[in-house]
C-alpha positions as CSV (number, residue, x, y, z in Angstrom):
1,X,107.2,150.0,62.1
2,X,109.3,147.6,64.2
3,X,110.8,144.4,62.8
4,X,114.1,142.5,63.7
5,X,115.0,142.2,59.8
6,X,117.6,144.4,58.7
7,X,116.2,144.3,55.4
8,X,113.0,145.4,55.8
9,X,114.5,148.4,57.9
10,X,117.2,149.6,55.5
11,X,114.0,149.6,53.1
12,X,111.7,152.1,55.4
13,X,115.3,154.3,55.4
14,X,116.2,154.6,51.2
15,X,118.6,157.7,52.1
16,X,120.1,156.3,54.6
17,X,120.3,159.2,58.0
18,X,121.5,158.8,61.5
19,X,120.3,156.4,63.4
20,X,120.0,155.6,67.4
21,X,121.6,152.6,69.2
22,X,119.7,151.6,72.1
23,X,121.1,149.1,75.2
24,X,117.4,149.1,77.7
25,X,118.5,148.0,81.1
26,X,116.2,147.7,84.1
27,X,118.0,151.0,85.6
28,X,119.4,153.0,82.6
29,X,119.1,153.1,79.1
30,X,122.3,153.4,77.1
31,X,122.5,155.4,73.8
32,X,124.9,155.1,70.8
33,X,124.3,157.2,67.2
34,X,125.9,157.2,63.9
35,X,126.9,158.9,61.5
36,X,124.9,159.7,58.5
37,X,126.7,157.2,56.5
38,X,126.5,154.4,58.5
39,X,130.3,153.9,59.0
40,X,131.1,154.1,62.6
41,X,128.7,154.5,65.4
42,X,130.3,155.8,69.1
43,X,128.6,156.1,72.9
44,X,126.2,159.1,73.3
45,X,124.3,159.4,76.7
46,X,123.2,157.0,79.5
47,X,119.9,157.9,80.4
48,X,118.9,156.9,84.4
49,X,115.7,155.5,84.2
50,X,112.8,156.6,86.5
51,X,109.5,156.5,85.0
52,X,108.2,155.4,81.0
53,X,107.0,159.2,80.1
54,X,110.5,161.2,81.2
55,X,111.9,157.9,79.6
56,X,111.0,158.7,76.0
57,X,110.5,162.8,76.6
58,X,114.4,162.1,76.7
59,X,114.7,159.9,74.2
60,X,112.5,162.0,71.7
61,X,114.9,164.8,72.7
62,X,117.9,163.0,71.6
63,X,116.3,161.7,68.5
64,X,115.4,165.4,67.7
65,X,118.5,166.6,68.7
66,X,120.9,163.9,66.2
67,X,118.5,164.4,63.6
68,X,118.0,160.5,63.8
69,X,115.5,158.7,61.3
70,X,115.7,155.2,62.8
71,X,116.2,153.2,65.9
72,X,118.2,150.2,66.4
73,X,117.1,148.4,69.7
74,X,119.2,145.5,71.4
75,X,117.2,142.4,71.5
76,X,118.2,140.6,74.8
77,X,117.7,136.8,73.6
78,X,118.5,133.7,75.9
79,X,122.0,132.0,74.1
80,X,119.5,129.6,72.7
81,X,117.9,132.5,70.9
82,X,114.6,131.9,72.6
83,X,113.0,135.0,74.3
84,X,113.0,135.6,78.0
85,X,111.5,137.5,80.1
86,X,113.9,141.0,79.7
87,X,113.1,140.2,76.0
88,X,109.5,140.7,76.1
89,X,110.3,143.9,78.4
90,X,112.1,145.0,75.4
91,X,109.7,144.7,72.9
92,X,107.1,146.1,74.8
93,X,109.6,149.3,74.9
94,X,109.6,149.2,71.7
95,X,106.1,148.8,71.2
96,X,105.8,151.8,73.3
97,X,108.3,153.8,71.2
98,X,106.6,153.1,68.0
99,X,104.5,156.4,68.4
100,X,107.9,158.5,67.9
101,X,107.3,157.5,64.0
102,X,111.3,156.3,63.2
103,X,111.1,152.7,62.0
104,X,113.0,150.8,64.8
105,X,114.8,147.6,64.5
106,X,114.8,144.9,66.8
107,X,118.9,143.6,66.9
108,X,120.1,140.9,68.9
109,X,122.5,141.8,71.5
110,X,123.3,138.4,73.1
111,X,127.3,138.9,73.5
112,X,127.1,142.8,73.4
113,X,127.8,143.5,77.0
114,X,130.4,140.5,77.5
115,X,132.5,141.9,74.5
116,X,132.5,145.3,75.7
117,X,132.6,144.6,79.3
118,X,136.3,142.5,78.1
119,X,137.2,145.5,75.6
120,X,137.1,147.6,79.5
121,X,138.7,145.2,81.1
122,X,142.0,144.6,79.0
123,X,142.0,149.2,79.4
124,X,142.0,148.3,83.2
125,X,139.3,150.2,83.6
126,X,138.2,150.1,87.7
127,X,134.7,148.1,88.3
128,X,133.0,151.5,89.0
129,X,133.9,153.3,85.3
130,X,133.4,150.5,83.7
131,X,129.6,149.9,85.4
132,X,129.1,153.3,84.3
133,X,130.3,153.1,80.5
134,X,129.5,149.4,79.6
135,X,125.6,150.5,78.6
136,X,126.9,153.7,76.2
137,X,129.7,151.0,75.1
138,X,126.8,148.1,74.4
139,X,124.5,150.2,72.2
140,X,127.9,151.1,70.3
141,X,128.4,147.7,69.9
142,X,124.8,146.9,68.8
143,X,124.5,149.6,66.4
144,X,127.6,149.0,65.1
145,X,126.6,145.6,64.4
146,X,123.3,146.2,62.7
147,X,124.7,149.4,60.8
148,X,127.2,146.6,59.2
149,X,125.1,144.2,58.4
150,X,122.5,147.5,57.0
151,X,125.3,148.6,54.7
152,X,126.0,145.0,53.7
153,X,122.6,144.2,52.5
């Protein structure tokens, strides 16, 4: 199942469970989880990407690994909340997901990256760290998001 209302998610997940934050980029894929509780969610690994089928072989590893029962993708919508071209990109990841059998929600991400990349910036974090931690930082930030809007609803 994949659907971009948070309802209809927290539905296909009545006890709750960890769940997966992901940030697709063109060249990595950057991962977030939470806890079972859905109070805090934190960076886990940047994946490099490189070809679909070592692309989800790692995912599925990670999702077996953090016992996850649901994915929360970030939804990369124009500002005018109209799709474009990476958004389609990201919805046919999804699509391709889907197989993994954990419900996945589709979560727009529009600011993500420009809140986290200012978050790195006032740490003075150099240009270099903070091109390698703003992915793992964005699918915090996104699955933080959804998980409060999930417990709110």
């Amino acid at each position: 199942m994949i659907t971009t209302d948070s309802a209809t998610f927290r539905a296909a997940l009545p006890q709750g469970g960890r769940l997966l934050g992901l940030d697709v980029g063109t060249k990595t894929i950057g991962t977030a989880a939470c806890d079972a509780g859905w109070s805090f969610a934190s960076p886990a690994l940047l994946i490099r990407r490189t070809k679909f089928t070592k692309d989800k072989a790692a995912l599925a590893a990670l999702i077996a690994e953090r016992q996850t029962v649901g994915l929360v993708v970030g939804l990369p919508l124009n500002l005018d909340g109209s799709d474009s071209p990476r958004t389609q990109s990201t919805r046919a990841f999804a699509r391709n997901l889907d197989d993994l059998g954990q419900p996945i929600l589709l979560w727009d991400e529009r600011w993500s990256t420009v809140a986290v990349e200012r978050v790195l910036i006032e740490q003075d974090m150099s240009r270099a760290k903070r091109a390698e931690a703003v992915d793992k930082m964005a699918a915090a930030h996104i699955l933080q998001a959804a998980i409060d809007a999930l417990v709110n609803s």
